[in-house]
C-alpha positions in Angstrom: -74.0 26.2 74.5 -71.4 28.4 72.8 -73.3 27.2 69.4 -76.2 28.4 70.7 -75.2 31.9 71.5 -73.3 32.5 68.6 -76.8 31.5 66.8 -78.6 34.1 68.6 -75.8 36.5 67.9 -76.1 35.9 64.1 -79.4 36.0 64.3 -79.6 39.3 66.2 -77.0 41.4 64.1 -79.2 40.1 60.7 -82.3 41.9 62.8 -80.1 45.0 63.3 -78.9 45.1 59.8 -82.6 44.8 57.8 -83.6 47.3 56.2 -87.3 49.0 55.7 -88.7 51.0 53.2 -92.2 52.2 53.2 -94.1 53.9 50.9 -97.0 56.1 51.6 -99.4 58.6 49.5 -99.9 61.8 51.0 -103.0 63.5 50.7 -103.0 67.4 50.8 -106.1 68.3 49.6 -109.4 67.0 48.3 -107.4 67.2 44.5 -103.6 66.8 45.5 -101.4 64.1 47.0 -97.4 63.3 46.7 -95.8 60.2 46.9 -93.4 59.5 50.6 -91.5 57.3 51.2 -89.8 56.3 54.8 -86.0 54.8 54.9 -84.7 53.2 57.9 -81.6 51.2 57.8 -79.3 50.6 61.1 -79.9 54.0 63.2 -80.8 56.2 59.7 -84.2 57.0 60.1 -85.5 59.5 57.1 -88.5 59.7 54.9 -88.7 61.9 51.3 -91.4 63.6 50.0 -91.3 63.4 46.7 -90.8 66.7 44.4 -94.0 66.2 41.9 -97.6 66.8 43.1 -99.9 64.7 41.8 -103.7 66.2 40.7 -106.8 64.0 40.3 -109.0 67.2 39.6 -111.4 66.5 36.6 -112.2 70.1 34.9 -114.4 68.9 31.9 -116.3 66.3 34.5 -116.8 69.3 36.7 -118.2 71.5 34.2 -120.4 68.8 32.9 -122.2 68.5 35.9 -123.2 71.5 36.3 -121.7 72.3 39.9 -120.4 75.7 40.8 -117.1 74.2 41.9 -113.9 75.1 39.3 -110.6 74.5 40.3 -107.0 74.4 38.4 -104.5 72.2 38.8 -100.9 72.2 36.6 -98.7 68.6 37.3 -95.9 70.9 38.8 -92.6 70.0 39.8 -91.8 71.2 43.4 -88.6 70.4 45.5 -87.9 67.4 47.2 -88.1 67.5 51.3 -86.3 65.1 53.0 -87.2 64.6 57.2 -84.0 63.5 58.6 -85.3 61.4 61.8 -82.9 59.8 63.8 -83.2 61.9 66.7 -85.1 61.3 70.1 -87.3 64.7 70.4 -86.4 67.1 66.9 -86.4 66.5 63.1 -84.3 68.1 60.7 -85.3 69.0 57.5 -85.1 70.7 54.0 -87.3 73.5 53.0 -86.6 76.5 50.4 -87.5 80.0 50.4 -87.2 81.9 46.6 -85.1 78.7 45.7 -82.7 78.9 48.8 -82.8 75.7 50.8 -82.9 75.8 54.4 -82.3 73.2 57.5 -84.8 73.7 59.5 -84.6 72.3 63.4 -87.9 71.2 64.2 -87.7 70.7 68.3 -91.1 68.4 68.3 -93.6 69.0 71.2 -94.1 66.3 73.7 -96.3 63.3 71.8 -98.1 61.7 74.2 -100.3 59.1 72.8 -103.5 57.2 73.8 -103.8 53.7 72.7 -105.8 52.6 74.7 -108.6 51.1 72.0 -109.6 47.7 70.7 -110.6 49.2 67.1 -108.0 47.7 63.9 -107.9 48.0 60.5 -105.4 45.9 58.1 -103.4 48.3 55.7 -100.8 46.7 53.0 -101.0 43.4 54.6 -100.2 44.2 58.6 -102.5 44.3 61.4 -102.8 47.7 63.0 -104.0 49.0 66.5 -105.6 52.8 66.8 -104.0 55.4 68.6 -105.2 58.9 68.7 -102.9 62.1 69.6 -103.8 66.3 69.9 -100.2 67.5 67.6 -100.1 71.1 66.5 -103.7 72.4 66.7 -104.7 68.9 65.0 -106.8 65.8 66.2 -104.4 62.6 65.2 -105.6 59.5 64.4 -103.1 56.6 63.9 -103.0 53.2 62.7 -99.8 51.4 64.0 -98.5 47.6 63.4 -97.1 45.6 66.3 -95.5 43.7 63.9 -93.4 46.2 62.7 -91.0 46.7 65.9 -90.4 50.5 64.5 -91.4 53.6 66.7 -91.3 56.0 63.2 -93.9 56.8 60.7 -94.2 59.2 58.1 -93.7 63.0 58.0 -92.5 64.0 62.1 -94.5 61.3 63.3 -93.1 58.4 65.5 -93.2 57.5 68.6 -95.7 54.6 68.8 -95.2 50.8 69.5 -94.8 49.7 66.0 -94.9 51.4 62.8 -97.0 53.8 61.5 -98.9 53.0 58.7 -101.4 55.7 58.9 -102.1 59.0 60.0 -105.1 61.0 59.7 -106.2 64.3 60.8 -109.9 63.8 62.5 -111.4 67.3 62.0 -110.7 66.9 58.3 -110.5 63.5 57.0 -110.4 64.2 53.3 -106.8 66.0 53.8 -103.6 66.3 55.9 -103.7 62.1 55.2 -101.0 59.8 55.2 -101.9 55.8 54.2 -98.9 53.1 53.5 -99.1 51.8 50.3 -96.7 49.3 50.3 -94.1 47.5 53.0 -90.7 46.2 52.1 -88.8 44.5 54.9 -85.2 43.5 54.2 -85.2 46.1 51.4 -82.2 45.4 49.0 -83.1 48.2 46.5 -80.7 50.3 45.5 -81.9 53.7 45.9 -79.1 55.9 47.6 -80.6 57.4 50.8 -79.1 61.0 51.4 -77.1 61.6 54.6 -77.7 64.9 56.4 -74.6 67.3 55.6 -71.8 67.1 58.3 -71.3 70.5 60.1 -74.8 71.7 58.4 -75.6 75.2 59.7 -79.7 74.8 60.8 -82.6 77.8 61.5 -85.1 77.0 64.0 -88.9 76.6 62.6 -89.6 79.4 64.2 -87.6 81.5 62.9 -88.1 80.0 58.8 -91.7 80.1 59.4 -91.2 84.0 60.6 -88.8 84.5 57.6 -91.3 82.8 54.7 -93.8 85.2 56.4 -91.6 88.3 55.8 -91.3 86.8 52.0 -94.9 86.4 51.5 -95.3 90.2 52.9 -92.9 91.4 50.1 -94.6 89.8 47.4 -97.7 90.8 48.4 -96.3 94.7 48.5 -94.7 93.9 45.4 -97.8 93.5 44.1 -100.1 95.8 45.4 -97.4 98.4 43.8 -98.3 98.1 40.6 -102.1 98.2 40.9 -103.9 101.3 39.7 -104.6 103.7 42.0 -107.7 103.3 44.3 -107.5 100.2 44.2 -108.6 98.3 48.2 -106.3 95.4 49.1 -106.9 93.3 52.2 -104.2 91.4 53.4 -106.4 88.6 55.7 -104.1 86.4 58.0 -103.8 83.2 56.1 -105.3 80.3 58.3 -103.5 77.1 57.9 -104.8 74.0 56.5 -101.8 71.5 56.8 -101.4 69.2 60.2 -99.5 71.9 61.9 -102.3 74.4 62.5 -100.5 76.4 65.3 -97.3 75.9 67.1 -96.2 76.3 70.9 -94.8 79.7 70.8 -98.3 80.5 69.6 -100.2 80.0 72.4 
C-alpha cells in the first residue's frame, strides 16, 4: 500500500513538473504574420511574440497580374511582447511607446465560453473541440484539445478545458488568426523564459491605450506643421482591425 502511494506521488509531482511549449503563427493581416510561442512550466504561464514580422506580399506577382492592388512591405524588426499569464482574471504585459517600454495591466473581461458543439478539427497532431466566445467587439472561434489538461492559449486567451490550439476571429477570417504549429510536451529546451520584474511599476490598458493616442495626436500635429499653407488635413478616428475592436469602458 505505502508502495503504491508513493508511486502515485512520483508519478504526480513528474505531471506537475513537465513542461509545455507551443508554437503558434500569428496572422495579422492578409500579408503579415509573427511567430508566438506559449511557455508553461510549474505555475509560469507566458507566451512571446516574437520581435520580427514576417511578409509574404509578392510585388512583382502583383503587378504582373494586372490587379489594382499594390502594397509594401519592409522585413522590419519590431520589439518583442511578452504576455505574462499566470493570473486568474488579468494579463500583464510589455508594450513601448517612442521606445519606452511599459507594463501594461490588462484586467480581462469575463470569458464566458460556449462549447456546446460536436464539430473538431485535428491541428499538430491533437484532437480539438470548437468553442466560440464574443471578446472585445470580436466573434471568437476556438479550437481546444482535451488532451492537453491546460486552460491557456495564445495571446490573453485561456480559459477553456484544454489547450488552445487555435483562435480565429469569425467576421474576418483571413486576419486576427492564431493556429499551433507545433506541440512539445516535457519540453527540455533550453531557452530561458523571462520572469516578470519583481516590484514592477504597471499602467492600466486604459490608460496606455489613452497615452499612445495622445502620441499619435502629436505626430500627427507634428506633421501637419510643416505642410504648406492651405493645405486640408482630416484627422478620421482610426477604426481598429486587431481582436480587440472596442473595450468595456467604451460602451
Amino acid at each position: 500500500m505505502r508502495k503504491s502511494i508513493f508511486i502515485l506521488f512520483l508519478i504526480s509531482n513528474i505531471i506537475l513538473a513537465q513542461n509545455l511549449h507551443v508554437e503558434y503563427l500569428n496572422q495579422t493581416s492578409k500579408y503579415t504574420n509573427f511567430k508566438e510561442d506559449l511557455y508553461i512550466s510549474n505555475n509560469k504561464v507566458l507566451s512571446i511574440r516574437d520581435s520580427i514580422v514576417n511578409n509574404s506580399f509578392d510585388e512583382k506577382k502583383a503587378m504582373n497580374s494586372g490587379t489594382n492592388e499594390a502594397a509594401f512591405f519592409i522585413k522590419e524588426k519590431l520589439h518583442k511582447i511578452i504576455y505574462y499569464k499566470n493570473f486568474d482574471n488579468k494579463v500583464i504585459f510589455n508594450n513601448y511607446i517612442n521606445g519606452t517600454n511599459y507594463y501594461i495591466e490588462d484586467l480581462l473581461p469575463k470569458i464566458n465560453w460556449n462549447t456546446s458543439y460536436k464539430e473538431t478539427k485535428t491541428i499538430a497532431g491533437y484532437l480539438c473541440n470548437k468553442a466560440t466566445l464574443e471578446f472585445r467587439g470580436s466573434n471568437i472561434i476556438a479550437f481546444y484539445s482535451k488532451k492537453l489538461n491546460y486552460n491557456s492559449g495564445p495571446y490573453k486567451f485561456q480559459g477553456l478545458n484544454g489547450l488552445i490550439l487555435e483562435i480565429r476571429d469569425n467576421d474576418n477570417p483571413e486576419f486576427n488568426s492564431w493556429i499551433a504549429i507545433s506541440v512539445e510536451e516535457n519540453n527540455q529546451s533550453k531557452v530561458e523564459t523571462p520572469s516578470l520584474p519583481e516590484n514592477v511599476k504597471t499602467i492600466s490598458l486604459k490608460d496606455f491605450l489613452e497615452l499612445k493616442n495622445q502620441e499619435n495626436e502629436k505626430k500627427f500635429n507634428k506633421m501637419i506643421g510643416g505642410a504648406p499653407s492651405g493645405t486640408v488635413f482630416t484627422n478620421k478616428k482610426i477604426i481598429r482591425g486587431g481582436i480587440e475592436k472596442n473595450y468595456e469602458w467604451e460602451k
